[in-house]
Every structure is written in C-alpha cells, then in structure tokens.
KEMAR-85485 format. One record per residue (C-alpha): x, y, z; chain. Coordinates in steps of 0.001 Angstrom, whole numbers. Example, Ala and Ser with C-alpha at 12.3 -4.5 7.8 and 13.67 -1.06 7.14 Angstrom:
2
> 12300/-4500/7800/A .
> 13670/-1060/7140/A .
//
This chain:
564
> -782/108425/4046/A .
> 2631/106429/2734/A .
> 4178/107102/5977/A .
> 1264/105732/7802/A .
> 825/102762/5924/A .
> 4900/101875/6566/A .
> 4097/102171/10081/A .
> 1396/99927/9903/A .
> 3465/97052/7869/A .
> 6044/97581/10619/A .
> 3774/97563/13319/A .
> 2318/93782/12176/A .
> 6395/92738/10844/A .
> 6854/93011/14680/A .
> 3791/91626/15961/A .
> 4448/88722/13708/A .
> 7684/88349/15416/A .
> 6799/88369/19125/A .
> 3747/86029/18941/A .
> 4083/82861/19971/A .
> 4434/80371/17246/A .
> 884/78919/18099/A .
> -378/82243/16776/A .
> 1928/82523/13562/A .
> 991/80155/10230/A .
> 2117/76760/10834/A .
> 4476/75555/8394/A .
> 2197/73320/6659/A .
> -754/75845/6446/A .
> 2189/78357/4871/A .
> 1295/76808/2091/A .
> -1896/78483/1542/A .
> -115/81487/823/A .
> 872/80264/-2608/A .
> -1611/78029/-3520/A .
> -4460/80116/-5272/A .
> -8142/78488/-4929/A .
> -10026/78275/-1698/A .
> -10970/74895/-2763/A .
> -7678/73603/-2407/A .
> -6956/71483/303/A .
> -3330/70386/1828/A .
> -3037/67337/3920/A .
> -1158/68274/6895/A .
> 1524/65591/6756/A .
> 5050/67150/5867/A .
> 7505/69097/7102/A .
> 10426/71430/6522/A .
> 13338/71539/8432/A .
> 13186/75859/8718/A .
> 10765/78589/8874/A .
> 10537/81105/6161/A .
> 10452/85155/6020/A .
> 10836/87656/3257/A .
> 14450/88067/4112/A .
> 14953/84410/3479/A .
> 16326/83921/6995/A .
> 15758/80298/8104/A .
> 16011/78259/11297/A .
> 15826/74807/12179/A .
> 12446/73551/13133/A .
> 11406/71205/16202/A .
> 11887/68065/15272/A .
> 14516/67798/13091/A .
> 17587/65906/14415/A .
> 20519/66528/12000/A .
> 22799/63976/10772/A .
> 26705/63797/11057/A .
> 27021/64978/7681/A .
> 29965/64656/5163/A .
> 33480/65989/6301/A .
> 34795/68831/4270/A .
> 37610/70027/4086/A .
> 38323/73810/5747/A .
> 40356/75183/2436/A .
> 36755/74687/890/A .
> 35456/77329/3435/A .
> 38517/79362/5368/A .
> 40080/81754/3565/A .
> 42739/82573/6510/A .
> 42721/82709/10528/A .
> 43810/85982/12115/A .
> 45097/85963/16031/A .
> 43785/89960/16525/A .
> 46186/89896/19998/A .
> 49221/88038/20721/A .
> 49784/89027/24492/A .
> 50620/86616/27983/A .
> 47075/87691/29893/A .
> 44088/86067/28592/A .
> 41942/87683/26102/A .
> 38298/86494/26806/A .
> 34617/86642/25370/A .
> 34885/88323/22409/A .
> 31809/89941/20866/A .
> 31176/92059/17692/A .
> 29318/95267/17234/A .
> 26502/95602/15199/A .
> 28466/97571/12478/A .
> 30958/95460/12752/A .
> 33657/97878/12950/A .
> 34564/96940/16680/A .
> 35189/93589/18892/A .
> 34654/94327/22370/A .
> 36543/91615/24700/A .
> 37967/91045/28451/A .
> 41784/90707/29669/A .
> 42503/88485/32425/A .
> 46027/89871/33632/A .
> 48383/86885/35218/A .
> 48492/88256/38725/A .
> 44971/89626/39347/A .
> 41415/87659/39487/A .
> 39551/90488/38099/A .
> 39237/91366/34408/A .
> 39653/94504/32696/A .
> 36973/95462/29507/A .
> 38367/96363/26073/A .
> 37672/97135/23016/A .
> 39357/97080/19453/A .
> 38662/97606/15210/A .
> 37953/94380/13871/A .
> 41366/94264/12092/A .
> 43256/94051/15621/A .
> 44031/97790/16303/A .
> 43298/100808/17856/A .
> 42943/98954/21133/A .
> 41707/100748/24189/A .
> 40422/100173/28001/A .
> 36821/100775/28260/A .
> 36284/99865/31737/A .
> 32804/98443/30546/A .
> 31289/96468/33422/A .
> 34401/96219/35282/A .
> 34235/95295/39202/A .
> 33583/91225/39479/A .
> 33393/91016/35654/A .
> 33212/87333/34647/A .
> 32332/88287/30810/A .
> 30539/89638/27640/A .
> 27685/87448/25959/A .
> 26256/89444/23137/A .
> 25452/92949/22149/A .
> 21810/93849/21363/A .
> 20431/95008/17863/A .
> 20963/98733/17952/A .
> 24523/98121/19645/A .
> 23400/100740/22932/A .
> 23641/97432/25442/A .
> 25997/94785/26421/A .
> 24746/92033/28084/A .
> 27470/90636/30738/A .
> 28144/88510/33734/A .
> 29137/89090/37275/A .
> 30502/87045/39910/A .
> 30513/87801/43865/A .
> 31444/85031/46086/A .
> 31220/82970/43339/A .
> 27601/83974/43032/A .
> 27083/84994/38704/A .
> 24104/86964/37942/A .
> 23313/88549/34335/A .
> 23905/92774/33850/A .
> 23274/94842/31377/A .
> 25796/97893/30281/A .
> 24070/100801/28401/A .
> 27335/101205/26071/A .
> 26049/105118/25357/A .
> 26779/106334/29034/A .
> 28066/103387/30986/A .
> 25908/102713/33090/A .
> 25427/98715/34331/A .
> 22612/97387/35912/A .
> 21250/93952/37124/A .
> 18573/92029/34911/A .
> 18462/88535/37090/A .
> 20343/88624/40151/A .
> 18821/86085/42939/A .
> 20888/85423/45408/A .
> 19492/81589/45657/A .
> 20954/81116/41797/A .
> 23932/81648/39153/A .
> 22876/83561/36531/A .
> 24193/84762/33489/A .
> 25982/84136/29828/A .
> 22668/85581/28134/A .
> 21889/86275/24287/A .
> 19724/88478/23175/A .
> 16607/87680/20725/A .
> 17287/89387/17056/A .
> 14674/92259/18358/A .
> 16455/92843/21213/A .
> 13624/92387/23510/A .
> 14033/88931/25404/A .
> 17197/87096/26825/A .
> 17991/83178/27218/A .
> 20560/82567/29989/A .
> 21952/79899/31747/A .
> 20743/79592/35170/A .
> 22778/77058/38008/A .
> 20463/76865/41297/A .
> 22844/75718/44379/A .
> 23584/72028/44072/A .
> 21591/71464/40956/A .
> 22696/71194/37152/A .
> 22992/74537/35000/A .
> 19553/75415/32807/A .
> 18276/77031/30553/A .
> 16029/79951/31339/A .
> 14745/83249/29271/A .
> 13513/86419/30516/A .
> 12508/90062/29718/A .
> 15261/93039/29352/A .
> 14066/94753/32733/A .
> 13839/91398/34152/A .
> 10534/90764/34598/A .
> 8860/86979/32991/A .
> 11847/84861/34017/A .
> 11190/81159/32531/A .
> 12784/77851/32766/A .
> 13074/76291/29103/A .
> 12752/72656/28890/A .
> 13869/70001/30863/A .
> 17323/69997/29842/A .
> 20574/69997/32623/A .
> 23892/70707/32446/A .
> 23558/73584/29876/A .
> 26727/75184/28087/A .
> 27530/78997/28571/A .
> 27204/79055/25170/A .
> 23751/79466/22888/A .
> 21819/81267/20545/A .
> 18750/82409/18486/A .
> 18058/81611/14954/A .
> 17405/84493/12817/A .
> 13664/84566/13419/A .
> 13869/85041/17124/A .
> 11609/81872/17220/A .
> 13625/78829/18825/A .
> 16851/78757/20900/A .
> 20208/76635/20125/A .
> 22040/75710/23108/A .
> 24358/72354/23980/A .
> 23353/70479/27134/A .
> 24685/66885/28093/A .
> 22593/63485/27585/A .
> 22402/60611/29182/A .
> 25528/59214/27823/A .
> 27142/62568/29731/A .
> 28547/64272/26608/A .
> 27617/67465/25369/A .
> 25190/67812/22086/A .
> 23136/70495/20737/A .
> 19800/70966/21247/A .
> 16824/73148/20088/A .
> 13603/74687/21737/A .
> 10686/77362/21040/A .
> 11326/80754/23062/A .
> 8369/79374/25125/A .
> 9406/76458/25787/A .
> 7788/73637/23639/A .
> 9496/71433/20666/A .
> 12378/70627/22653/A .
> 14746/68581/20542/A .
> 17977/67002/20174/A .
> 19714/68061/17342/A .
> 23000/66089/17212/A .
> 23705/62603/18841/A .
> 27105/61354/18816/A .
> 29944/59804/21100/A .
> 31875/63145/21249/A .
> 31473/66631/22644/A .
> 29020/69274/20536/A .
> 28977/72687/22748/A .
> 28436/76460/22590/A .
> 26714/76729/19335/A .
> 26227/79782/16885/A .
> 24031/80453/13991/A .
> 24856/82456/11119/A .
> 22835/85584/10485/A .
> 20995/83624/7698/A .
> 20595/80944/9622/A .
> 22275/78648/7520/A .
> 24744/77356/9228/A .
> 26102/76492/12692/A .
> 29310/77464/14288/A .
> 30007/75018/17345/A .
> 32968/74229/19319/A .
> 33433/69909/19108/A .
> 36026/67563/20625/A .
> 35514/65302/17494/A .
> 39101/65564/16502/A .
> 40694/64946/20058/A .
> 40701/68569/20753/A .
> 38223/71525/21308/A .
> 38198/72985/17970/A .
> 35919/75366/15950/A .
> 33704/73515/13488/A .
> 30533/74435/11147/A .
> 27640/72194/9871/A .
> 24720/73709/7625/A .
> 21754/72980/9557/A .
> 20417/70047/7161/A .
> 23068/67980/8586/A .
> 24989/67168/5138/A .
> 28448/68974/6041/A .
> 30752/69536/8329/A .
> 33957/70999/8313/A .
> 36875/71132/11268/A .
> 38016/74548/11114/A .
> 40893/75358/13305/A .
> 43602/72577/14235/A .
> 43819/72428/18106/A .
> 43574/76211/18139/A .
> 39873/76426/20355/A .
> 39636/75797/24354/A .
> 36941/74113/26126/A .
> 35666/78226/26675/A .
> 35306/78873/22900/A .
> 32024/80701/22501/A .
> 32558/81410/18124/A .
> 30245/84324/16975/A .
> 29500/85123/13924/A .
> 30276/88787/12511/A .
> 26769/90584/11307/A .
> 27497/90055/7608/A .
> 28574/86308/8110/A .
> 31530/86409/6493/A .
> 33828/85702/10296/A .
> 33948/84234/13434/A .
> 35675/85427/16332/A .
> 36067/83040/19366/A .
> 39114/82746/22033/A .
> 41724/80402/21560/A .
> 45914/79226/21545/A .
> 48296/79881/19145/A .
> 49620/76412/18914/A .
> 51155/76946/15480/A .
> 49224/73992/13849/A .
> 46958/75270/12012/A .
> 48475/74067/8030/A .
> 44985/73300/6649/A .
> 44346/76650/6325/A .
> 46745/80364/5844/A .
> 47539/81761/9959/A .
> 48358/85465/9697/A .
> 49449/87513/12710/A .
> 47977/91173/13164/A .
> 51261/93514/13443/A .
> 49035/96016/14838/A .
> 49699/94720/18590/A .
> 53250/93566/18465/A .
> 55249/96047/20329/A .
> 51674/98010/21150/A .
> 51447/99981/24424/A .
> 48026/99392/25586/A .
> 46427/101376/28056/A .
> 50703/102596/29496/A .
> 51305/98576/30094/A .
> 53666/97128/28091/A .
> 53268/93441/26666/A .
> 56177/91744/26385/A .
> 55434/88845/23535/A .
> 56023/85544/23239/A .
> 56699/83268/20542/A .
> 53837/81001/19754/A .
> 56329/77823/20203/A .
> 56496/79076/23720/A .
> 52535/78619/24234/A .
> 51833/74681/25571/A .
> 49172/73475/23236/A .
> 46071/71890/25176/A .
> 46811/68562/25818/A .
> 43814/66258/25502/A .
> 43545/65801/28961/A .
> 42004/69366/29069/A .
> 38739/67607/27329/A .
> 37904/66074/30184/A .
> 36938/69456/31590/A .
> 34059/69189/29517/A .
> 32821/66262/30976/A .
> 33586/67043/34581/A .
> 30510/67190/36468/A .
> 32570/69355/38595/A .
> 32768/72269/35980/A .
> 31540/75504/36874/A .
> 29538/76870/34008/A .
> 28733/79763/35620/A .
> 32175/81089/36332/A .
> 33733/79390/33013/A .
> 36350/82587/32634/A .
> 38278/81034/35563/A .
> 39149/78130/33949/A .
> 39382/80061/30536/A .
> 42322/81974/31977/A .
> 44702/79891/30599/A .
> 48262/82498/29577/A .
> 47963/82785/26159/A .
> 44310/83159/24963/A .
> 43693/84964/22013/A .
> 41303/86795/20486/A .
> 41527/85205/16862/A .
> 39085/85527/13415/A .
> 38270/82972/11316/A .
> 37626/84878/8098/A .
> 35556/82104/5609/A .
> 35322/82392/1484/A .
> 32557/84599/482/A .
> 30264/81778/-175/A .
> 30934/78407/1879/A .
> 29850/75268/-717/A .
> 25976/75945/-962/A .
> 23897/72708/-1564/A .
> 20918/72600/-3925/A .
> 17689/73605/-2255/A .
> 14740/72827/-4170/A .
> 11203/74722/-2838/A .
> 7994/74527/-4203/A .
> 6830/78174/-4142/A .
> 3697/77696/-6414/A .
> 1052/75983/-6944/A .
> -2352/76721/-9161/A .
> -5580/74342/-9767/A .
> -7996/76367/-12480/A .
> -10817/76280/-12226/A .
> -9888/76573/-8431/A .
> -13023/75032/-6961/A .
> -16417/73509/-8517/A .
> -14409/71374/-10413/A .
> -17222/69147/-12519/A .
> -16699/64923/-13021/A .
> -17239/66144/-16519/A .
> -14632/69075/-16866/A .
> -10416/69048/-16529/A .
> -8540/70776/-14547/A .
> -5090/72247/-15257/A .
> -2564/72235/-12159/A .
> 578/74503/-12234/A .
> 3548/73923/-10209/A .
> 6133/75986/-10090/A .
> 9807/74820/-8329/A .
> 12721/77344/-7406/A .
> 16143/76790/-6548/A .
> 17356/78643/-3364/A .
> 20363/76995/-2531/A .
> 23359/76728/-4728/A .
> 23905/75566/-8646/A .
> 22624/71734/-9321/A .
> 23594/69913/-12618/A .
> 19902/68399/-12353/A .
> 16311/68160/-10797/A .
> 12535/67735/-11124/A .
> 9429/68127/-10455/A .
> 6731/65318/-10057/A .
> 3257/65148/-9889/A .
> 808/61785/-9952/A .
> -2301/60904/-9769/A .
> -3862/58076/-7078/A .
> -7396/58471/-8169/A .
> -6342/57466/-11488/A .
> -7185/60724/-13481/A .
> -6325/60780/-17147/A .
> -3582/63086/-18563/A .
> -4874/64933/-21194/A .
> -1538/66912/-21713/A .
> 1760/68386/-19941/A .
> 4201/70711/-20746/A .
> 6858/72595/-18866/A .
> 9677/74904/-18994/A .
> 12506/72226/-18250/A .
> 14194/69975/-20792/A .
> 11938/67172/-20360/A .
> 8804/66479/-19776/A .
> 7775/62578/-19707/A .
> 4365/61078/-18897/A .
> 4013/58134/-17508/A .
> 732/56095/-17468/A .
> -405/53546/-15438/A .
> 1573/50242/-16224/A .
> 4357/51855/-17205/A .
> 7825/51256/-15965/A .
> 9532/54039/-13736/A .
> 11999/54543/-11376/A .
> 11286/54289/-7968/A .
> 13505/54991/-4667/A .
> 14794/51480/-4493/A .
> 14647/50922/-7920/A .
> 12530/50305/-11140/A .
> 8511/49261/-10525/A .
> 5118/49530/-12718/A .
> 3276/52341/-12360/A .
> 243/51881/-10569/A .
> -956/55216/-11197/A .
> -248/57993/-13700/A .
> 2574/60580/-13296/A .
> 4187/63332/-15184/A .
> 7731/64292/-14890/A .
> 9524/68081/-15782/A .
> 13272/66972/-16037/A .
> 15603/70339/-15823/A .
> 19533/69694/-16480/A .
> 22014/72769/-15092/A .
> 19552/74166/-12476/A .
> 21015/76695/-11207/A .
> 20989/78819/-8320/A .
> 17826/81173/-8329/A .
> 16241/79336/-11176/A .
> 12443/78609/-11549/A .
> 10995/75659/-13544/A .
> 7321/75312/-14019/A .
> 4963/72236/-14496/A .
> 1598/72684/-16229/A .
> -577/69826/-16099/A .
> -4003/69325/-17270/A .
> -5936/66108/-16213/A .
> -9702/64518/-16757/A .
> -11236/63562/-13033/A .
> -11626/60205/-12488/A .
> -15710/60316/-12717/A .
> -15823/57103/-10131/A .
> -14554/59277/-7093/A .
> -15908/62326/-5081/A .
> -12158/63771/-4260/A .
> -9635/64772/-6676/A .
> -6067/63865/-5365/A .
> -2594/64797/-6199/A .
> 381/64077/-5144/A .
> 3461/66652/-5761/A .
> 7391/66849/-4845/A .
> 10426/68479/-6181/A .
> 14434/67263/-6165/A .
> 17730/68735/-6801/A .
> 20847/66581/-7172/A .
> 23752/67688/-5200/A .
> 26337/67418/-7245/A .
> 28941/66876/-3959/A .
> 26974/63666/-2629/A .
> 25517/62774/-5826/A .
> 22122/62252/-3981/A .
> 18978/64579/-4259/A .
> 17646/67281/-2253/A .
> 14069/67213/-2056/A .
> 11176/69351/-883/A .
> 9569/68101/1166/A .
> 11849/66631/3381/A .
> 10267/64197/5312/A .
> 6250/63329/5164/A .
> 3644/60642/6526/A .
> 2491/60340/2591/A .
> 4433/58460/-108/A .
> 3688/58426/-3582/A .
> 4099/55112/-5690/A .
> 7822/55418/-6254/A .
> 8653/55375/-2148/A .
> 9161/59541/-1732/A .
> 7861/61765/397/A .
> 5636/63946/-1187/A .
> 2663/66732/-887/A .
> -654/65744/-1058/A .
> -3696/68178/-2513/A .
> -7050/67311/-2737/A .
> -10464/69287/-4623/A .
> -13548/67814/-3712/A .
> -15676/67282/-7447/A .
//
C-alpha cells in the first residue's frame, strides 16, 4: 500500500508539472494553502516575482521587468576561472552531464569546416573523441534529465535543423527538420519532455518555437524576432528565458509561459543582454552582456538588485554559460586574453602536452591569442548574423572551453515570505466577539540585521492586545504618529508592528493579534506585509512586492477580509 501511495504522489508531482499554468493555483490563490478558515477571503491584487514548489525552486513570473541592479564586484562571487583546454582549434558548445562528472563539447580544427564531438571530466582530463553527432555537426544545446540524450544541431547547405543523439548507443535522429526553415539550438524542459528552439524561416527573423521530443506539437512562442541561440527554462519547467532584440535593435532578455502567454521583457537597457541561463534554483541568471565594451559573462539574481561582471574580455559574442547541476560553475566558450585580475585564472595541466585522439596540439602562449577587439560587438547587432549557424563565426583559433567556479554561496539578499496566516474563530465572526489573527513571517533568503511584520486595520477595529515573538512589538492607534514610505504621517487607522533585530536566514517570527470588529461595518478588513532590510543597499525587501492596495503608510500590502 506505501508503494502505491508514492506512485500516486508522483503521478500528481508530474501532472502538476505538465499542466498548463491556467490549470495550476495562481499565485495569489496559493495563498489559500496557508491561510486556515474558509471564511477568509484574499483580494486578488499582488504579486510575486516567482512561483513556489516544495524544493524551493523559483522562477521569474510574467510581468516582472527587472531592474539594472547594483554592480558587485566578481571577488564577492568567483572563487577562480579554469581554461579546461588550451589548444589552436576551437573548442565549442560546451554542456555538462547530469552527474556532473563529464563536459561534452565540439572541436572546430583550423583546416576543416566540420566539427569533431568530445568529451572530457569536468576537471579538464581524460579527454576523448566520441564522434557524437558528427557529419554536418553545428553543435550541442543541452543534455536531458536522465543524461541518455543530447540534443544538437545540424547544418546542410546551410540549412540547421534540431537532432537528438541517444548517448547510450549512438544513435541520432531528427526532431524538426523542414526543409522551408532553420532549426535548432534547443533546451530541454527540467522533465525532459518538451524542447524550445530557435527557428529562422527563409528571409525572416530567427523565433522562438517549442515542440515535443518525437517532434510532434511544434509551436511558435510569442511575437518576438531576432531570437539568440541561447535560452532556457526556469526550474519549474513553467516559462522560458531567451534574449531577442527590441526596437532600439539591441539584444535583452525576455520571458514567456511554455504556451505561449505572459510574454515579457525582462531587461531594458542601451547595451547587449543575450544567451541567458538560470541556475538550478532559479535564483540567478547567467547571461553573456556587452555592458563593459566586450562580450563578457555576467550574473544578476532575478529580483534585479545585483549584478556582477564576471570574466574580463574573456567571453565571445557565441558564449552560451551553463550552469553545472549543483550550481556551484559555469562553463561557456571563450579567449584566453590574460586579463582576467579581478579574479584567480588557473590553467588545467591536464592538456598541456596531451595527445588527444593520436593528434598532437602544439600550444600557444595566451599572449599569442588577439583579444576581441570591440569591433567584434557589432556582430551582435548585425542584422546579417546567422543565428542558426552561429559555430561559424564562433570558430575563432583559440576558443576555450573555460569554468567559472563561484564561492559556495554568492551574497544572498534577505527574502522575507509570509508563509502563515490564521483568523480564529475562522468564519461566523459576531459584531459582538474578537477575533485573534496570526501571522507568521520567514526568512528565505540570506541573514538581515532587521525586519517586520505589519498588520492594520481600515475598518477601524480596536486592538484589544498583541504580542509576538520579535523584539518589539508597538501598537499604534489611530492619531498616532508613524512612519510612512516618504516619511512621518498620523495614523488614520490602527496598526500593530512585530520589530525583529538579527533576522537571520531561515528564521520565523510570528504576530498574534487580537482585535474587537468595528460593529458599524458588515466586512472585517486587514491589511498585512512583511520587510527585511538588506543590509548591502540598506533598503527593505518586502513581501509582497508590488500590489494595487496600499495601506496608510504608502506600501504595498495584502489585503484579507471576513464578512461579520
């Protein structure tokens, strides 16, 4: 009967997955999952900028356009950058295995148009020729799941289409391969089932396009042209990041539902944002930008608050970064230019003087490797560039397969979320009873040296008590003086405030309330929200994020309602 019942929890876990998101809890009725009381109402009004799971993954949510975000520094998140191969051919499209244990890539040799498959440990060694795919190979996108298929890209008469390679007995066959179109540079969704891919029809702009494993449900994805080779799904499997030019003709990154609503811009600036990665927890984004002058490999957590420039005119207009399962790396292709002082370069020793595959490589010292100049950007903005066939202009001598291996926790901001919230008695409350509300806050993000947790009253109730497990616990009435977003007003309504100092990472506060309805209305409102102050910016983090209701002091807030 256990075993039965696992299969069951599975079964729905998966079927949770695969619906669209019109069939899945919206993110506003999530809330009914913690708030106890069929009574209890929630105003539809606010929003978060990620969905939610058990396994705390989380993913940016239509909508939400991120900001430019604070510049950190990279010694606050790379540890050291690791060139795995250190050869004249071009080493191409690097991708990891599942366990990790394995980068699989492509060699472009100097005097031959066709690339040869390869495969090495993550540390740079044991390389071998795999022959994966090989015959018109343009590149590898992404290994499924279970690591038994590879999706790649191949080119005749300059005509791309997308392949799959069963990596247990080598056999490669087509997924999308229309004559009429360029296809290919796909990613596969988290469950392995469904891939987005780029898709150029003849004399129109690349787009974006998602379709089954055996090919069958092939779908355009929003409007947008010009999309990068480069994209990905968040952690969920529920929305797709990909970079696409605007009207101003520069590349930023976008985001879209897997079918094909909420399309949204995510960044807006003056430079180039392309090929974009998430993390496994879907944290952060790995992206290649011109922002600097250069293509380089940069991160931003997906609230838009940082940034950080993490290679020094190391990454090439091809850079596709991916992450390594466990987050902890990113491999991408790029040029030992020698400038890279922000942050400790190593060299693997592993292929210096290696014979691989009965060819020797004769080296070359990375002074002798031209650095990109920055008229190489302009590739990027050439409405001339082949996105489909991207490899041939990747096949600069020199490209390496290099690792960007980041501290074990990049700077985590505060992240306040209400996870609770209790009215007793739950419904039938009386004009002549109270009722006691219960709020409960927890910090998943990293340590804050402060927060709180609000709750006030519109209808006027009276407070008949509070107390809480922070520091503090104030209660303001109405006339009062209290600080308010833009600075101190009189209360027009009563509030209480829990005050917590050194909130740190995985805490919970509570907030017990217990109020007297105001006997002159029908509806008893309340209005809740939670902060976090981020000890980098010195500014608060708040849940929610953004809302169409305001409480008295200017923030967005929650709002709950019991009919009396």
């Amino acid at each position: 009967m256990k075993e039965i019942l696992k299969a069951l929890c599975l079964l729905m876990f998966i079927v949770i997955l695969v619906l669209p998101v019109e069939a899945v809890t919206n993110e506003l009725s999530w809330y009914g999952n913690f708030t106890e009381g069929s009574g209890l109402n929630i105003t539809e009004n606010a929003s978060r900028n990620y969905f939610d799971s058990g396994s705390g993954l989380i993913c940016i949510a239509a909508g939400k356009t991120t900001d430019d975000g604070e510049i950190i520094s990279a010694d606050d998140v790379v540890e050291e950058i690791t060139f795995l191969t250190d050869s004249p051919e071009s080493e191409l499209s690097p991708v990891w295995t599942p366990d990790e244990d394995y980068i699989l890539y492509t060699v472009k040799r100097n005097d031959s148009d066709s690339l040869e498959s390869y495969r090495m440990r993550a540390n740079g060694s044991e390389i071998e020729r795999t022959g994966t795919g090989e015959g018109n190979l343009t590149g590898f996108s992404d290994i499924n799941p279970r690591g038994t298929e590879l999706i790649l890209t191949k080119s005749i008469d300059s005509q791309s289409g997308l392949y799959l390679a069963n990596l247990e007995n080598g056999t490669v066959f087509s997924v999308t391969d229309d004559p009429q179109v360029s296809e290919g540079w796909g990613v596969w969704c988290r469950l392995g089932r469904k891939i987005a891919y780029t898709q150029e029809p003849e004399d129109m702009p690349s787009q974006l396009w998602i379709v089954d494993r055996d090919g069958s449900n092939k779908t355009r994805l929003g409007a947008s042209e010009n999309v990068g080779i480069g994209k990905d799904w968040c952690p969920l499997g529920l929305r797709i990041i990909y970079s696409a030019k605007d009207l101003k003709d520069t590349y930023d990154l976008w985001v879209i539902d897997f079918y094909g609503t909420n399309q949204a811009q995510l960044t807006n600036t003056s430079y180039n944002e392309w090929n974009p990665s998430f993390s496994p927890d879907g944290k952060w984004i790995a992206y290649v930008s011109d922002e600097g002058g250069s293509p380089d490999i940069w991160i931003k957590d997906i609230e838009g608050n940082y940034r950080a420039k993490l290679t020094n005119n190391t990454g090439s207009p091809d850079s596709v970064p991916k992450w390594s399962p466990d987050g902890s790396k990113i491999v991408f292709t790029g040029y030992n230019t020698g400038d890279n002082s922000t942050v400790n370069i190593t060299d693997t020793d592993t292929i210096n003087g290696s014979n691989i595959n009965g060819s020797n490589f004769d080296l070359i010292n990375s002074s002798d490797i031209n650095a990109m100049d920055d008229s190489n950007i302009s590739a990027i903005n050439d409405s001339g560039v082949d996105h489909m066939n991207s490899s041939d202009r990747a096949a600069i001598n020199g490209s390496d397969i290099i690792v960007i291996k980041l501290l074990f926790e990049p700077y985590n901001p505060p992240s306040p979320k209400i996870t609770g919230i209790k009215v007793d008695p739950p419904e039938g409350l009386s004009q002549e009873g109270n009722a006691t509300i219960s709020i409960t806050v927890t910090n998943e993000g990293g340590n804050a040296s402060e927060g709180n947790i609000s709750v006030s009253f519109p209808g006027k109730e009276k407070i008949e008590s509070a107390e809480g497990t922070g520091s503090i616990v104030n209660i303001y009435s109405e006339g009062s003086s209290v600080q308010g977003k833009d600075g101190e007003i009189t209360a027009q309504y009563p509030l209480v405030e829990l005050v917590e100092h050194e909130w740190n990472t995985g805490k919970e506060e509570t907030l017990n309330v217990t109020v007297i309805p105001n006997n002159e209305t029908e509806e008893f409102v309340f209005f809740v929200r939670a902060g976090l102050k981020d000890n980098r910016t010195e500014t608060y983090r708040r849940d929610p994020l953004t809302s169409t209701e305001k409480d008295q002091q200017g923030f967005d807030v929650y709002r709950y309602s019991l009919n009396l």
